[in-house]
DRENTIKE-33622 format. One record per atom (N, C-alpha, C, O): x, y, z; residue in one letter. Coordinates in steps of 0.001 Angstrom, whole numbers, padded with zeros to 6 digits, always signed. Each point is the difference from the previous one (the first is absolute). Example, Ala and Ser with C-alpha at 12.3 -4.5 7.8 and 13.67 -1.06 7.14 Angstrom:
+013190-005690+007800a -000890+001190+000000a +000900+001200+000000a +001036-000019+000665a -001386+001069-001385s +000820+001190+000060s -000770+001090+000730s +000509+001108+000169s 
This chain:
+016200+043893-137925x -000708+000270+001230x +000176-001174+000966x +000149-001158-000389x -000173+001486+001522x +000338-000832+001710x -001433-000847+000050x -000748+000804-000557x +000201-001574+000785x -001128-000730+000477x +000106+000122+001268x +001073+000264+000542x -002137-000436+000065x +000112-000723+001384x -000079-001262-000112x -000528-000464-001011x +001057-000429+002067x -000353-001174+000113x -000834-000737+000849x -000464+000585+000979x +000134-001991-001212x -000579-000663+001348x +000675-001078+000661x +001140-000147-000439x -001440-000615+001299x +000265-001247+000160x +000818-000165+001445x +000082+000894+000842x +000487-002178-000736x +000026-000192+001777x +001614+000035-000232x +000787+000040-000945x -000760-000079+002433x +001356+000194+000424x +000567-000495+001549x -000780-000255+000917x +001641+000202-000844x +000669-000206+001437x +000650+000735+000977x +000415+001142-000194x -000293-001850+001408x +000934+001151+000534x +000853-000684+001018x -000417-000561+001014x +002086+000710-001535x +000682-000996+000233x +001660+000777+000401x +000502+000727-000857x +000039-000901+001838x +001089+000750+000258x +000012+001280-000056x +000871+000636-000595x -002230+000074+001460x -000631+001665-000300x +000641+000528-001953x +000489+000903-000679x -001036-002387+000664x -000350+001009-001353x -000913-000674-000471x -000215-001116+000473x -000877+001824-001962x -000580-000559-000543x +000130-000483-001110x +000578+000729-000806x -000999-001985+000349x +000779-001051-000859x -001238-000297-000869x -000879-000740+000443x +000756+001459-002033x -000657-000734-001054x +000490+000011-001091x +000088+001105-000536x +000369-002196-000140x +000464-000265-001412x -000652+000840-001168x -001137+000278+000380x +001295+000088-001259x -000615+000715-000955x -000907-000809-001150x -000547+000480-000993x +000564-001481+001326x -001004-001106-000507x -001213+000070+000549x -001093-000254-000506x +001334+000573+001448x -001617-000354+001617x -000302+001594-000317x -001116+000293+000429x +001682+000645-000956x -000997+001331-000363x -000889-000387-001107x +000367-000822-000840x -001629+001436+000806x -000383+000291-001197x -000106+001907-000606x -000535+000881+000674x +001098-000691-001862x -000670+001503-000143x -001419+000368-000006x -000853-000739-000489x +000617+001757+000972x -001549+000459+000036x -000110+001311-001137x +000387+001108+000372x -000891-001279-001666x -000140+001387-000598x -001125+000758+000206x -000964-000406-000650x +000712+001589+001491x -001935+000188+001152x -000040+000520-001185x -001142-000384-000255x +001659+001310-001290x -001106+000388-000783x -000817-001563-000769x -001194+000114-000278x +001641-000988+000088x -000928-001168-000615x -000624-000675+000844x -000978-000634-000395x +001399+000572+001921x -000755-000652+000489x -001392+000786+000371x -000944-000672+000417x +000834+001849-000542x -001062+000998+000224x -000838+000128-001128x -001133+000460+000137x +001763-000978-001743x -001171+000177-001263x -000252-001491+000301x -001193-000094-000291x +001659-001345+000768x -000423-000916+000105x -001600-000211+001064x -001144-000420-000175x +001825+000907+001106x -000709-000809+001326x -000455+001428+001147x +000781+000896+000322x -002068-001011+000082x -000633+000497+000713x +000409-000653+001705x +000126+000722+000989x +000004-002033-000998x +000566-000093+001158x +001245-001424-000289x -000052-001049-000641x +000969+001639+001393x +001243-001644-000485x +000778+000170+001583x +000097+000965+000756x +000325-002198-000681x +000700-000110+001289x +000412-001407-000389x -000649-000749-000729x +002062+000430+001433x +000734-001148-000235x +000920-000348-000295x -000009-000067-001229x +001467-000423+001855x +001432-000307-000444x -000332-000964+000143x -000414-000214+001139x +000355-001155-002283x +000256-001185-000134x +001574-000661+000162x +000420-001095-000375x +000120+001965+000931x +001586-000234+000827x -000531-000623+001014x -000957+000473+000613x +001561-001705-000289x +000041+000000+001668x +001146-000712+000426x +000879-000544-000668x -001102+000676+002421x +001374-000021+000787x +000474-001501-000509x +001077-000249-000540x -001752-000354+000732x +000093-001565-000308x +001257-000402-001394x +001177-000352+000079x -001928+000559-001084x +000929+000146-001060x +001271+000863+000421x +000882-000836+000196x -000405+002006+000019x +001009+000373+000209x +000798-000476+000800x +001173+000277-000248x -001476-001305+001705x +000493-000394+000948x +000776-001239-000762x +001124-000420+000276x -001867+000022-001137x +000658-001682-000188x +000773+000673-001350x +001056-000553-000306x -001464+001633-000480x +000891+000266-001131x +001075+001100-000238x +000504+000366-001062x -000245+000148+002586x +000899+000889+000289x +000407-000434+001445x +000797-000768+000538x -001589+001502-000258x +000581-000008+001876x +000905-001365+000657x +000852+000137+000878x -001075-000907-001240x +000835-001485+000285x +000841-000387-000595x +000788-000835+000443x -000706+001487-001955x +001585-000203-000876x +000994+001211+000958x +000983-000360+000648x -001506+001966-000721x +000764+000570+000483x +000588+000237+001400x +000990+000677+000274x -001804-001377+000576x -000232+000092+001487x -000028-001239+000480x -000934-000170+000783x +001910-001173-001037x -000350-001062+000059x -000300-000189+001981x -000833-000715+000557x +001580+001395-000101x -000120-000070+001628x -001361+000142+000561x -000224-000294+001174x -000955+000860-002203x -001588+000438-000255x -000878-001709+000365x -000923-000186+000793x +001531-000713-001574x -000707-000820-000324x -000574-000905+001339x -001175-000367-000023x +001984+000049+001102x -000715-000469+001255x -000970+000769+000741x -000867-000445+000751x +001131+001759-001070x -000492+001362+000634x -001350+000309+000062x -000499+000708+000874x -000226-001340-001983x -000981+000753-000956x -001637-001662+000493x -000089-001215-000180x -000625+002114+000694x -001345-000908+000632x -000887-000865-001414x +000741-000089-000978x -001358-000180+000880x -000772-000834-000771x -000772+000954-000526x +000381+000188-001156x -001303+000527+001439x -000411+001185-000581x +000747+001547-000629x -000479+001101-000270x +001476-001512+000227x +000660+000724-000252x -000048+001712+000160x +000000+000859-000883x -000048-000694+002694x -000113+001036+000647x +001389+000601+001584x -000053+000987+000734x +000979-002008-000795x +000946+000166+000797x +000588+001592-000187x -000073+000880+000856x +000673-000758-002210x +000637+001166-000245x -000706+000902-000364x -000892-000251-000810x +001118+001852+001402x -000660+001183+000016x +000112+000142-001659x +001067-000006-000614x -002513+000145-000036x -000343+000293-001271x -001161+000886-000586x -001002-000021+000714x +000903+000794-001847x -000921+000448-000003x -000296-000028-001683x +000683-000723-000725x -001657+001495+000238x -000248+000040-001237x -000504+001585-000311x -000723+000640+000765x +001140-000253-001768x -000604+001188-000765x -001111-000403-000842x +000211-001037-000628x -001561+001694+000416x -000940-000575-000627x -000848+001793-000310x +000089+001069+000606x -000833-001496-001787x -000754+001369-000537x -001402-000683+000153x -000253-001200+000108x -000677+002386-000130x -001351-000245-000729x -000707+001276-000628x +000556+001071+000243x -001542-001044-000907x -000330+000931-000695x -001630+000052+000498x -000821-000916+000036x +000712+002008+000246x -001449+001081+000316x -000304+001140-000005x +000528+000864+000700x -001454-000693-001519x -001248+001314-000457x +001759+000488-001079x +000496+001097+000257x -000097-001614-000869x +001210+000438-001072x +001124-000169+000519x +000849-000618-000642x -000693+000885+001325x +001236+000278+001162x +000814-001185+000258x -000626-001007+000330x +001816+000932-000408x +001009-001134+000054x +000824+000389+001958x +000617+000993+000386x -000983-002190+000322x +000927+000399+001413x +000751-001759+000338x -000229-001181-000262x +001192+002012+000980x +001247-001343-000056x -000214-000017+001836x -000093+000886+000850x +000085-001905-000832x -000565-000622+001612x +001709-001329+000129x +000374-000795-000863x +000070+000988+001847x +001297-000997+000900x -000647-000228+000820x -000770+000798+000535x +000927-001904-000256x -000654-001060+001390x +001815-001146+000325x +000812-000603-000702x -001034+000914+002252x +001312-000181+000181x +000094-000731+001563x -001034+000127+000657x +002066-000816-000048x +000003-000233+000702x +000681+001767+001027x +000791+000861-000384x -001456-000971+001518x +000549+000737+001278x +001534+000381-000170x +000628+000959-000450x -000416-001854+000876x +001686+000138+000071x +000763+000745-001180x +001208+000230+000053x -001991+000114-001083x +000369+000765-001220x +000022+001375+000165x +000682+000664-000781x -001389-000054+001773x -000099+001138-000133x +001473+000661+000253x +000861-000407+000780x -000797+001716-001789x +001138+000856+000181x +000538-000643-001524x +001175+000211-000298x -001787-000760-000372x +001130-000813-002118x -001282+000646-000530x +000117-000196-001210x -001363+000900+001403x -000960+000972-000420x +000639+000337-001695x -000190-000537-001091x +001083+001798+001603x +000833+000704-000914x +000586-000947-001293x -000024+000387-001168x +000601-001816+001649x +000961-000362-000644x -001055-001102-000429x +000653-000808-000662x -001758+000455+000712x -001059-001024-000640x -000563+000936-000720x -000972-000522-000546x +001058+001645+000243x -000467+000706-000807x +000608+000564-000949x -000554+000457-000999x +001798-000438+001236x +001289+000067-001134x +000434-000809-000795x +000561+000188-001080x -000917-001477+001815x +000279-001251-001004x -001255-000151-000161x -000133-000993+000716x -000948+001217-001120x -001286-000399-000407x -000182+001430-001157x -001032+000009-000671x +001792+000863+000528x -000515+001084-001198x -000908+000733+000748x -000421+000813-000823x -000173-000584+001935x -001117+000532+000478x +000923+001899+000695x +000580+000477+000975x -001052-000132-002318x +000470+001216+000649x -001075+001169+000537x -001164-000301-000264x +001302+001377+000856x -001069+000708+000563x -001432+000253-001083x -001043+000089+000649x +000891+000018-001958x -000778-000353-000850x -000850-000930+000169x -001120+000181-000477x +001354-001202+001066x -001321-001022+000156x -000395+000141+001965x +000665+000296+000992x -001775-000608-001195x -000436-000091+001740x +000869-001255+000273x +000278-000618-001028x +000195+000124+002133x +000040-001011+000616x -000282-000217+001599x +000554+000594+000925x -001660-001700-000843x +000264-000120+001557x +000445-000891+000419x +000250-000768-000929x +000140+000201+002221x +000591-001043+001035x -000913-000807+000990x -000613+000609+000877x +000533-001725-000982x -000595-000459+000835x +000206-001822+000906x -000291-001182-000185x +000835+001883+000968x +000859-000576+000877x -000416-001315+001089x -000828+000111+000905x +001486-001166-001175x -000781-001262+000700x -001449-000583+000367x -000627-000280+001022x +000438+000251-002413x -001245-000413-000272x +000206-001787+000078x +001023-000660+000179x -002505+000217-000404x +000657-001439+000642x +001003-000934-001076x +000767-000841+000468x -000842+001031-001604x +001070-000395-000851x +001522+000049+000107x +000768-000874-000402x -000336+002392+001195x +000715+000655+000161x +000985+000110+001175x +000880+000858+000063x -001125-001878+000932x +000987-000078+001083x +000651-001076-000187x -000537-001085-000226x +002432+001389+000343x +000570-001034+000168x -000122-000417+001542x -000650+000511+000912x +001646-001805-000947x +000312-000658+001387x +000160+000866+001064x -000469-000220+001117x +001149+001252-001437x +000149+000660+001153x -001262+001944+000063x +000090+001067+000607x -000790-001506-001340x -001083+000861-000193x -001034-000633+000998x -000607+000634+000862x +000465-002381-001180x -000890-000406+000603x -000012+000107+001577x -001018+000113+000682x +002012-000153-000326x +000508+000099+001307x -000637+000962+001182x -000513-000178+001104x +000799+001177-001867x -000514+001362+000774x -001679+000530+000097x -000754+000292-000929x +000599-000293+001815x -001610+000153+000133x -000529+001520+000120x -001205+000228+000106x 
């Protein structure tokens, strides 16, 4: 069986860029006999930036702000309520229209809910911030 997955990601030469390390699998029948409510990818951008993104993308490395929010990124993340398992993406703006294809590489097929939620304050790059 397919899992879904979680965890963050990038978005880099219109495409989206996450190593298969920075997923985690999600199995929703155990996490549903476990836990009444769970939420949380202990992935973050941080770690992937200094342990991927800068070996493979070395041209990345001047690029990238101190908080590590320059490049358009987002994360796949679950939580669980009243039984029910739903997969929530929080993403930068400029992402919209990779919907389809963050959901193909995340295992999230029409079977699970997922929603989107789009430039939240975590969630804008450099050129997110820009636009008012």
């Amino acid at each position: 069986m397919i899992f879904p997955r979680i965890g963050p990601f990038y978005f880099y030469e219109n495409s989206i860029i996450v190593p298969k390390e920075y997923q985690r699998m999600v199995n929703p029948e155990t996490l549903l006999a476990i836990s009444e409510y769970f939420t949380g990818s202990p992935l973050e951008h941080r770690d992937m930036w200094d342990n991927y993104m800068v070996i493979q993308y070395p041209e990345l490395k001047n690029e990238f702000d101190d908080d590590h929010k320059a490049l358009p990124r987002g994360r796949v993340d679950f939580e669980i309520k009243n039984n029910q398992i739903s997969f929530f993406i929080t993403l930068d703006r400029c992402i919209i229209g990779y919907e389809n294809e963050i959901k193909r590489l995340y295992n999230l097929t029409d079977a699970y809910s997922v929603d989107f939620f789009y430039g939240t304050m975590n969630y804008k790059c450099i050129n997110c911030r820009k636009v008012v």
